[in-house]
C-alpha positions as CSV (number, residue, x, y, z in Angstrom):
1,X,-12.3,14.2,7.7
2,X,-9.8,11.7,6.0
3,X,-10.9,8.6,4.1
4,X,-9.0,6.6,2.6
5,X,-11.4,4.2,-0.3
6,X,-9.2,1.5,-1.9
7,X,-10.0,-0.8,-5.1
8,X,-8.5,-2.8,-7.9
9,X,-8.2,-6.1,-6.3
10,X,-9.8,-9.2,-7.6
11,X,-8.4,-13.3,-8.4
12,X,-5.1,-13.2,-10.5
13,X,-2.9,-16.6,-12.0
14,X,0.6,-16.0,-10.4
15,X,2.9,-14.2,-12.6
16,X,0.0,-11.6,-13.5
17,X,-0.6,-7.9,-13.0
18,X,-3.0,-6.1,-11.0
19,X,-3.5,-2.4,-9.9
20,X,-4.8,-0.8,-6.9
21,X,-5.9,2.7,-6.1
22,X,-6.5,4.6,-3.5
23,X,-8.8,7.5,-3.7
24,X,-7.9,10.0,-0.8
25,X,-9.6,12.6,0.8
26,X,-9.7,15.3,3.4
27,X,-6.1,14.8,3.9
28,X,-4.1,18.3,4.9
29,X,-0.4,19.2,4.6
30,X,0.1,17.2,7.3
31,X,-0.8,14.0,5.4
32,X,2.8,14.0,3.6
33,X,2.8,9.7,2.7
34,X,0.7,7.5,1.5
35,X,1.5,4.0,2.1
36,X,0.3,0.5,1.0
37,X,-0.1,-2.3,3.9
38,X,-1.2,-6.0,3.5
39,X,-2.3,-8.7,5.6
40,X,-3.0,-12.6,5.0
41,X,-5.2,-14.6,7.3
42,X,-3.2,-15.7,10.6
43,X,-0.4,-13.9,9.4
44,X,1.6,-10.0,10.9
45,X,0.4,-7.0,8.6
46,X,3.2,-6.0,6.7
47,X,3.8,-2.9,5.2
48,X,4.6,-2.7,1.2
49,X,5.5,0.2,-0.1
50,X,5.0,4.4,0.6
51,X,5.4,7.3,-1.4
52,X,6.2,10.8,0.5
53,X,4.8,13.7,-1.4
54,X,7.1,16.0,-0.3
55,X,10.6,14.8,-2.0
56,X,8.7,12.2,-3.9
57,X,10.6,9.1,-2.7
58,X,9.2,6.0,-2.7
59,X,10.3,2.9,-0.5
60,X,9.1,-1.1,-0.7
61,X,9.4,-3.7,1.4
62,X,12.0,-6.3,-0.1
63,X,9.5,-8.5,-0.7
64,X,7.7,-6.7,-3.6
65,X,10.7,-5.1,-4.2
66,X,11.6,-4.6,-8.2
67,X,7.8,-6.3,-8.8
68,X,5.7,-3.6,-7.4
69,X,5.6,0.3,-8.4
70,X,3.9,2.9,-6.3
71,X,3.0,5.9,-8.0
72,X,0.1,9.0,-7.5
73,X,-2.2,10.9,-9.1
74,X,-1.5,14.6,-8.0
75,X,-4.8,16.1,-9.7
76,X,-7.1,13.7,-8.2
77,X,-4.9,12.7,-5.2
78,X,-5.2,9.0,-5.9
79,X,-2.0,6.8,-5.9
80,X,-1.5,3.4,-7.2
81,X,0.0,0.0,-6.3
82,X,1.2,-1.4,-9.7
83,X,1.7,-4.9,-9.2
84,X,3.3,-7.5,-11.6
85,X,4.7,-10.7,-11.0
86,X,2.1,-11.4,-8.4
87,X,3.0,-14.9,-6.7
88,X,0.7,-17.1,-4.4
89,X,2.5,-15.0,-1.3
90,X,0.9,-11.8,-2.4
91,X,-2.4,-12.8,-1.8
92,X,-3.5,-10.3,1.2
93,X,-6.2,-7.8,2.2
94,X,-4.2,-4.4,0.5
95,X,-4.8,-1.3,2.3
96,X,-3.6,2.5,1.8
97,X,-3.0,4.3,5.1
98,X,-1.9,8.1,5.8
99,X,-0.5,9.9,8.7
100,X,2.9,8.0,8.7
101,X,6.4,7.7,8.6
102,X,7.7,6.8,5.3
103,X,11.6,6.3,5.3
104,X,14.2,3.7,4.2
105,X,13.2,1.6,7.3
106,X,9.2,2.0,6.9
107,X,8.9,-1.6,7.1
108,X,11.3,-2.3,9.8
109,X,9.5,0.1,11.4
110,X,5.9,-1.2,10.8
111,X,6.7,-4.1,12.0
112,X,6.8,-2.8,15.6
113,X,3.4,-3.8,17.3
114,X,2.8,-0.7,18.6
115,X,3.6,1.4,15.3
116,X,0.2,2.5,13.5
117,X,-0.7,4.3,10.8
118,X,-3.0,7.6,11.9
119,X,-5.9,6.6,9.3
120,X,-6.3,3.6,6.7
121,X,-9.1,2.3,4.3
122,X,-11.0,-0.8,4.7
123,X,-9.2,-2.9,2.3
124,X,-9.3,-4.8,-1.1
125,X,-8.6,-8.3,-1.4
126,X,-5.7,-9.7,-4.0
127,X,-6.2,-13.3,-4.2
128,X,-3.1,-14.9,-6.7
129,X,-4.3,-18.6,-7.4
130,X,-4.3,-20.7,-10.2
């Protein structure tokens, strides 16, 4: 069985760092990505950044682009959402999902209504306030 347990997230003054984990589990050869997703109250889920385990590619959204750094954990199968420069707009529930596509285009793509990740965590909150 896959689960997915984030943590990390907490109240940061923009222009701070925080980083997130993901602790997986149960995931097969099949699970080949990991990805990062966050949504705001009222606002579309949007996905951040993934990592594919079999090339080791990684891919973000333009937003977090050059501020955020994905990264895992091979031993313990955990990967990581370093994030620095946070600004007011990153505040979100993060979540890490599996069982998805993680090209070029992964947030193009994630943007599609109907386009779901196979299995995702419950979430921890980022709040960037001053």
């Amino acid at each position: 069985q896959v689960q997915l347990v984030e943590s990390g997230g907490g109240l940061v003054q923009p222009g701070g760092s925080l980083k997130l984990s993901c602790t997986a589990s149960g995931l097969t050869n099949d699970h080949d990505a990991v990805g990062w997703f966050r949504q705001a109250p009222g606002k579309e889920r949007e996905a951040v950044s993934c990592i594919n385990f079999r090339d080791g590619a990684t891919y973000y959204s333009d937003a977090v682009k050059d501020r955020f750094t994905i990264s895992r954990e091979t031993a313990k199968n955990i990967i990581f959402l370093q994030m620095d420069h946070l600004k007011p707009e990153d505040t979100a529930l993060y979540y890490c999902a599996t069982e998805l596509l993680c090209y070029r285009s992964f947030d193009a793509y994630y943007r599609l209504p109907s386009a779901h990740p196979g299995y995702r965590g419950q979430g921890t909150q980022v709040t960037v306030s001053s």
